[in-house]
VOGU-3710 file (C-alpha; in Angstrom, 3 decimals, decimal comma):
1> xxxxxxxxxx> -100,868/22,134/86,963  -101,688/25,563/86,690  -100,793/28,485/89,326  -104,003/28,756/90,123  -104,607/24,737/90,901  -101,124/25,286/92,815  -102,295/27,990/95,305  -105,661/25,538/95,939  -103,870/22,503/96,226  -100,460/23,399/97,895
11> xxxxxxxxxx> -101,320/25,826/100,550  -98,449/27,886/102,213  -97,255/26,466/105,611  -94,609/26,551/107,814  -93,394/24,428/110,396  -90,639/25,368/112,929  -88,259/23,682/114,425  -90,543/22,976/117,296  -92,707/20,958/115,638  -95,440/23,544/115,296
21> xxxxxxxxxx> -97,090/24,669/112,227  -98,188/28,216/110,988  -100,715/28,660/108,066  -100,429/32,353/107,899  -101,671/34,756/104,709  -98,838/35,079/102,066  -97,841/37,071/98,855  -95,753/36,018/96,129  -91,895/37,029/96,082  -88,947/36,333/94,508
31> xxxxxxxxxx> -85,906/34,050/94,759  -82,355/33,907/93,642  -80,134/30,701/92,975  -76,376/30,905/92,431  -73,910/28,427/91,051  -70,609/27,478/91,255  -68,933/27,935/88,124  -65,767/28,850/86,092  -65,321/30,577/82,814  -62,791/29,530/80,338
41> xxxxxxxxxx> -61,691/31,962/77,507  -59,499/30,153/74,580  -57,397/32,351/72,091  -59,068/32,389/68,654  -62,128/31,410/69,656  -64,824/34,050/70,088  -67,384/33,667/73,282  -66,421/31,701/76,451  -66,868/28,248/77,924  -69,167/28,135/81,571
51> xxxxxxxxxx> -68,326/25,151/83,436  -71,064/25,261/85,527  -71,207/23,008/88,974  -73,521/22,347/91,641  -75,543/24,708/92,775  -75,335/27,054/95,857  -78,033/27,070/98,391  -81,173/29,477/97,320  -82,325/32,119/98,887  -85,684/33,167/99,490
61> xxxxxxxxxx> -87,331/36,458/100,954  -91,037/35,344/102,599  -93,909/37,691/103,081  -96,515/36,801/104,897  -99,232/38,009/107,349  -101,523/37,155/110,475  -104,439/38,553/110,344  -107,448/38,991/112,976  -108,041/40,115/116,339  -105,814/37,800/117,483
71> xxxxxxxxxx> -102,687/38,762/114,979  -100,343/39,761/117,733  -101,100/36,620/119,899  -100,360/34,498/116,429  -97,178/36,773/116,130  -95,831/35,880/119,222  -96,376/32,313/119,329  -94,745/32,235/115,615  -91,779/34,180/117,230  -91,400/31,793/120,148
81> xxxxxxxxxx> -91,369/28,936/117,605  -88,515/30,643/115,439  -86,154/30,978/118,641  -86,233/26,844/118,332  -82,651/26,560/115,719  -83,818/23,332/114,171  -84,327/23,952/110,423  -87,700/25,246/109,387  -89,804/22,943/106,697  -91,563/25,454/104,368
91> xxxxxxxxxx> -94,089/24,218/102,030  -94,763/26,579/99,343  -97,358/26,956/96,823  -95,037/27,311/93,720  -91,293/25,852/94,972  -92,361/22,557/96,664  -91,279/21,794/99,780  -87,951/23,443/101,330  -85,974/23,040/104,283  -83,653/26,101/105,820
101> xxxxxxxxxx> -83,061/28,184/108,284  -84,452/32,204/108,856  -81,277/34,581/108,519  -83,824/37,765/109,618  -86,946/38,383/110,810  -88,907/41,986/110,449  -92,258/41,983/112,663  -94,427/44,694/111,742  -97,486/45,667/113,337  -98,241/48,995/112,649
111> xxxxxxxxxx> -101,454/47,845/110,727  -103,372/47,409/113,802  -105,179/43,995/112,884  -102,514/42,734/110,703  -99,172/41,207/111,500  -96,816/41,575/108,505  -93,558/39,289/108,863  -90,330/39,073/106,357  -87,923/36,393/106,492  -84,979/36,093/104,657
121> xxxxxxxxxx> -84,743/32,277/104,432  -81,855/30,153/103,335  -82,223/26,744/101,984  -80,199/23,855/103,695  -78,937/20,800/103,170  -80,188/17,914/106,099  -77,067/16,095/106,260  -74,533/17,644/108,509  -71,634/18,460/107,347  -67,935/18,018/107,350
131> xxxxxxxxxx> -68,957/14,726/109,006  -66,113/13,868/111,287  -65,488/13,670/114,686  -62,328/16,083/114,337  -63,370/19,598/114,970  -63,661/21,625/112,370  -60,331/24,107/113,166  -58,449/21,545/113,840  -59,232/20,213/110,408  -58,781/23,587/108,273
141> xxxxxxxxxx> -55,427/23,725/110,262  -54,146/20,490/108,653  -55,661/21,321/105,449  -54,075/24,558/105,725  -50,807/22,897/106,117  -51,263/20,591/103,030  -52,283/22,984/100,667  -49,029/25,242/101,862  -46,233/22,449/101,496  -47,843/22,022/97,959
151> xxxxxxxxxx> -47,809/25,382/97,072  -44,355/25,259/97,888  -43,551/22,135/95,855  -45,410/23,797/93,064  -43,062/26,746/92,448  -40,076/24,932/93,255  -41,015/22,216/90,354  -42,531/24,453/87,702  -41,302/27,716/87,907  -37,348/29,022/86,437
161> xxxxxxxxxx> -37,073/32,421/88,470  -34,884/35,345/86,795  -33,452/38,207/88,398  -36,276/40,347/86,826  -38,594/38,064/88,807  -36,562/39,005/92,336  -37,374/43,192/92,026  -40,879/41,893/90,903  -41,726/40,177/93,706  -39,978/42,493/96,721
171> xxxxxxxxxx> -42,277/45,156/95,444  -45,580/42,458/95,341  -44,217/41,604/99,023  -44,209/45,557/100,136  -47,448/45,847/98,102  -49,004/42,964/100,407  -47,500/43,687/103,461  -49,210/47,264/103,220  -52,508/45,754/103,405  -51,836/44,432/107,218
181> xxxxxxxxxx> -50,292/48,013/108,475  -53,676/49,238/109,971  -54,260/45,826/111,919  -50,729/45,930/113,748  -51,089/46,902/117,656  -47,942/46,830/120,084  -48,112/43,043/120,345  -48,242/42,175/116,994  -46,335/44,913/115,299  -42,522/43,080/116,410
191> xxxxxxxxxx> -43,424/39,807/114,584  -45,161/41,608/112,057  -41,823/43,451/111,144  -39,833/40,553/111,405  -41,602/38,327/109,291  -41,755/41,350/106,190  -37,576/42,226/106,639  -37,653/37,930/106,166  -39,801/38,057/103,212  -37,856/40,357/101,869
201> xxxxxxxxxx> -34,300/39,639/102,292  -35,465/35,739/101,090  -36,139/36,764/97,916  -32,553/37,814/96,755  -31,754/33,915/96,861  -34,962/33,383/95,220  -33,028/31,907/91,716  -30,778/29,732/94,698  -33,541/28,983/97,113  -37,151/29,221/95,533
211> xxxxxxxxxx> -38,823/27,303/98,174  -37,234/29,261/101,340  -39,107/32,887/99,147  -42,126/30,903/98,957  -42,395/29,367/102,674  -41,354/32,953/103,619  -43,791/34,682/102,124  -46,280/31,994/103,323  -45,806/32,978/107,043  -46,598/36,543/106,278
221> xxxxxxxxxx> -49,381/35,934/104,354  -50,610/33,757/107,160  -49,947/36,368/109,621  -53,330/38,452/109,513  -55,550/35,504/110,064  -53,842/34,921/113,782  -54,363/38,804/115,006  -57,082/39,305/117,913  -58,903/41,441/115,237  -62,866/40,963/113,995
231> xxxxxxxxxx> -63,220/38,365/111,007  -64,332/40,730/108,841  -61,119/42,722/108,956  -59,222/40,023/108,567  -61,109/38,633/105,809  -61,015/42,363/104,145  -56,804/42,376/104,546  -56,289/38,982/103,192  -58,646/39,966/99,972  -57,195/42,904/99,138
241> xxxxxxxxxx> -53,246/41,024/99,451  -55,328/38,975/97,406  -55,946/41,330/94,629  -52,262/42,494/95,038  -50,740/39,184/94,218  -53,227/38,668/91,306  -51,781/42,318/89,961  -48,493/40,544/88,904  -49,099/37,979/86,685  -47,444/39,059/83,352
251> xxxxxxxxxx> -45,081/35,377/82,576  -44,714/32,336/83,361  -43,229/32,059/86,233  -45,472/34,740/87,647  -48,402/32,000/87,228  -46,667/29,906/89,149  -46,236/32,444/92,224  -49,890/33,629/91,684  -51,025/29,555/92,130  -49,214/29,347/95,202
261> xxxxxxxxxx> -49,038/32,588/96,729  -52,733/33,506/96,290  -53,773/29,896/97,489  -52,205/30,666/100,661  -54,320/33,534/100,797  -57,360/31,635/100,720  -55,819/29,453/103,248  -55,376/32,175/105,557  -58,911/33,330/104,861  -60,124/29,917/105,868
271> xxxxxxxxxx> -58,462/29,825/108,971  -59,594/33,854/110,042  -63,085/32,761/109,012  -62,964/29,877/110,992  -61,098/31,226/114,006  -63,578/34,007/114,930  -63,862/36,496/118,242  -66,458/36,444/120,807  -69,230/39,335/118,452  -68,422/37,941/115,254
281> xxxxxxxxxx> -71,111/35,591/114,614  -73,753/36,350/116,675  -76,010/36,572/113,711  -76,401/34,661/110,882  -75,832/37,683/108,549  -72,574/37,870/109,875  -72,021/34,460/108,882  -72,878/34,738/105,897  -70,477/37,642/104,727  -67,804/35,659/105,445
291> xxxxxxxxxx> -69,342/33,040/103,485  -69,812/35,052/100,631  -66,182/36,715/100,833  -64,352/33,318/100,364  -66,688/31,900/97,569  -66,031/35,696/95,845  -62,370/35,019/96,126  -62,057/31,993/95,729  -64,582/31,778/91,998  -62,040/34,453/91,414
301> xxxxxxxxxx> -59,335/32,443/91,758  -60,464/30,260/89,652  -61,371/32,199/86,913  -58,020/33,722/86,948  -56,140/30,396/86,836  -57,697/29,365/84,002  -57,462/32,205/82,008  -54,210/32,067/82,450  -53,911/28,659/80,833  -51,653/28,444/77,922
311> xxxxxxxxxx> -52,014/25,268/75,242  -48,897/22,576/75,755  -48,203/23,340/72,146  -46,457/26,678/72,831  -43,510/25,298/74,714  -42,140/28,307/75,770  -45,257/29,611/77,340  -47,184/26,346/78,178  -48,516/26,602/81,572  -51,874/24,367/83,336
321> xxxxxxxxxx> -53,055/24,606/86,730  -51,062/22,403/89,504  -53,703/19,307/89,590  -52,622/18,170/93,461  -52,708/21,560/94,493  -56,350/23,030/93,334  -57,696/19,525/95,116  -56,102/20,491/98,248  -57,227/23,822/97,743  -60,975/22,650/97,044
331> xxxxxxxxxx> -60,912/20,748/99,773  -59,864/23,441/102,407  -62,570/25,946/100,666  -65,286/23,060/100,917  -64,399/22,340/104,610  -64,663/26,250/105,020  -67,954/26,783/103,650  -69,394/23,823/105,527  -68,016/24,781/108,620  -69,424/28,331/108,287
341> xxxxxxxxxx> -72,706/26,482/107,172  -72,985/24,879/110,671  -72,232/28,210/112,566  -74,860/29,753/111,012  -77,350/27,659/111,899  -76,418/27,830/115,677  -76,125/31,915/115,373  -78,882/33,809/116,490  -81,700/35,212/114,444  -82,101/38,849/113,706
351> xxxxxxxxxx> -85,493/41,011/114,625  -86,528/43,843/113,285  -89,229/46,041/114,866  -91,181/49,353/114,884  -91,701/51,009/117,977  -95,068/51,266/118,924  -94,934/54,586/120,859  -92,282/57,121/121,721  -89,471/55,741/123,562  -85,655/55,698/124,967
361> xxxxxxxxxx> -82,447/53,475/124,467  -82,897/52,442/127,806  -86,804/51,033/128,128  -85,821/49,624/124,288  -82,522/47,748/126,030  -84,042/46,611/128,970  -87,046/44,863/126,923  -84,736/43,134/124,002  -81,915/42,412/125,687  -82,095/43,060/129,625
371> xxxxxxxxxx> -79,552/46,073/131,319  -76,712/44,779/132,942  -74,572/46,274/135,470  -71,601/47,057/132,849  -73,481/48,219/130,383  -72,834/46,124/128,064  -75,803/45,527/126,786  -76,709/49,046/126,643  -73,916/49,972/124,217  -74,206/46,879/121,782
381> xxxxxxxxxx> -77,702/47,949/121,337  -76,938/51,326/120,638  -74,517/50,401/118,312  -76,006/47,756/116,275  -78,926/50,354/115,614  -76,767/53,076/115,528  -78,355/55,177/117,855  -76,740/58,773/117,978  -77,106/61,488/120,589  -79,982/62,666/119,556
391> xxxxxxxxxx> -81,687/59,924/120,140  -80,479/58,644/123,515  -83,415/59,964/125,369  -86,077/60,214/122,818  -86,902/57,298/120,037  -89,633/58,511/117,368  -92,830/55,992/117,177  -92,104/54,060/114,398  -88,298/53,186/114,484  -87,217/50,230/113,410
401> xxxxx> -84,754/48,805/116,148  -83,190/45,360/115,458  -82,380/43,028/118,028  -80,963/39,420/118,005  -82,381/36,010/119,561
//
């Protein structure tokens, strides 16, 4: 079937969540699809092996337009029916039919007559997942604890510390522990101490007592994703103690601190990303950075332990990835992402307009989001469109001001 007998035949639709059904104008766009994959680079052998897995949901930006006398009316009804959080079923003239949810919507209507609208729309799977009655923290929390005791087990039983290995990792640990400094308040900043003089003084038994320098260092890793502090500095903290721990693998046994140590790190970015304040996910934007951050790190992870594989042959420096251990740690990743999946889909929608006249922060709060006695509302709205003095009492026709729903 040609394009052209695809744009007759399969005519551009949408129905809500309501129910209801929109047949609006639309333009062609774009899409992107990611995968889940790993690379594998072998010595002597030119080029690298993808393992490509399934794929990630796709994303796709929608243009489309009402147009008439009555585009505004049409606009408003369609926004009504986007406020529903049931999964939109978009048929489309070239993809088929797809089912997702709208991260954004822009509303413009500064063509008099014509009502353009862009979505950002993100394809979804219809069976809900994790599918347990357990909620989903207290399931990452026992994950979390798994994954740990096998990290542990994993040094213990594969790696033969040196005393080259003990200055090694003190400085890795004061490398890490850096990355938490601008998180600490007065409540946090005792423990915080604590568990970093613990860390370190642990690892001058680490040729004695591996485990107790692993567990150790554990807890302080694990330490950032408890603070009263906005996901996405958590998130940001754990990445870049992350990126330290990666930064030492030069032998052996460092492989086997990287596995464990830097899977803890994920852990600890599962439970922050899980755990999140009051403004973190209001929006499903928001929801999906932390999404993104964790499959970043994590593919990451994965790349690295691989490349760091070394054939059995070469006795001395044979090392393969802890089998029990990257299960547990798919697991936790895979209970993660679904988890952040079904937050999404209950977080609110983001609008984007353009002020029809000249206006104020205070006519623009009171119509989006209502003034309340605190004002509350007042400041999120200046902040989230970061409205500067200047602009307090006078907002230029044509602004775009977002607001959530």
């Amino acid at each position: 079937m040609s394009w052209k007998d695809s744009l007759k035949n399969n005519p551009f639709r949408i129905k809500t969540g309501d129910g209801k059904e929109y047949r609006p104008l639309w333009i062609s766009g774009e899409r992107t699809l990611e995968f889940n994959a790993a690379v594998y680079d072998f010595i002597d052998v030119s080029g690298s092996l993808v393992d490509r897995k399934k794929p990630k949901s796709t994303k796709y930006p929608l243009v489309f337009y009402f147009q008439g006398d009555d585009n505004v009316a049409q606009s408003k009804l369609f926004e009504t029916s986007a406020k529903d959080n049931r999964a939109w079923e978009v048929n489309h003239p070239f993809y088929g039919t797809i089912t997702g949810q709208p991260l954004a919507i822009a509303f413009d209507d500064s063509a008099f007559n014509i009502t353009k609208i862009t979505v950002d729309f993100w394809e979804t799977i219809t069976q809900d997942y994790p599918n347990t009655k357990t909620s989903a923290r207290d399931t990452i929390i026992k994950k979390v604890g798994v994954l740990n005791a096998l990290g542990v087990s994993n040094y213990t039983s594969g790696a033969k510390p040196e005393s080259a290995d003990i200055f090694k990792i003190k400085e890795n640990n004061t490398d890490v522990a850096a990355k938490f400094n601008f998180m600490q308040t007065k409540d946090t900043l005792v423990s915080y101490k604590n568990a970093v003089s613990k860390a370190a003084k642990s690892v001058d038994n680490l040729i004695a007592s591996p485990g107790d320098v692993i567990q150790n260092n554990q807890q302080l890793l694990l330490l950032p994703s408890t603070y009263d502090r906005p996901v996405k500095d958590r998130l940001n903290a754990l990445k870049l103690a992350y990126m330290e721990i990666k930064s030492i693998i030069t032998g052996k046994n460092d492989k086997y601190y990287f596995e464990s140590q830097a899977a803890t790190t994920l852990s600890g970015i599962s439970q922050a990303a899980t755990d999140p304040q009051e403004t973190d996910y209001i929006t499903r934007d928001q929801v999906s950075e932390s999404t993104e951050l964790i499959l970043e790190v994590y593919n990451d992870y994965l790349e690295t332990v691989d490349n760091a594989q070394v054939d059995q042959y070469d006795v001395d420096n044979s090392w393969s990835p802890n089998g029990q251990l990257q299960t547990a740690l798919y697991d936790l990743v895979t209970e993660t992402i679904a988890g952040l999946y079904g937050l999404a889909f209950g977080a609110k929608q983001e609008r984007i307009v353009e002020t029809a006249t000249e206006t104020n922060l205070f006519l623009l709060t009171h119509k989006y989001m209502g003034l309340d006695p605190d004002d509350e509302n007042l400041e999120t709205f200046r902040t989230i469109n970061n409205i500067q003095m200047d602009e307090l009492f006078k907002i230029a026709k044509g602004r775009k001001i977002k607001y959530f729903v």
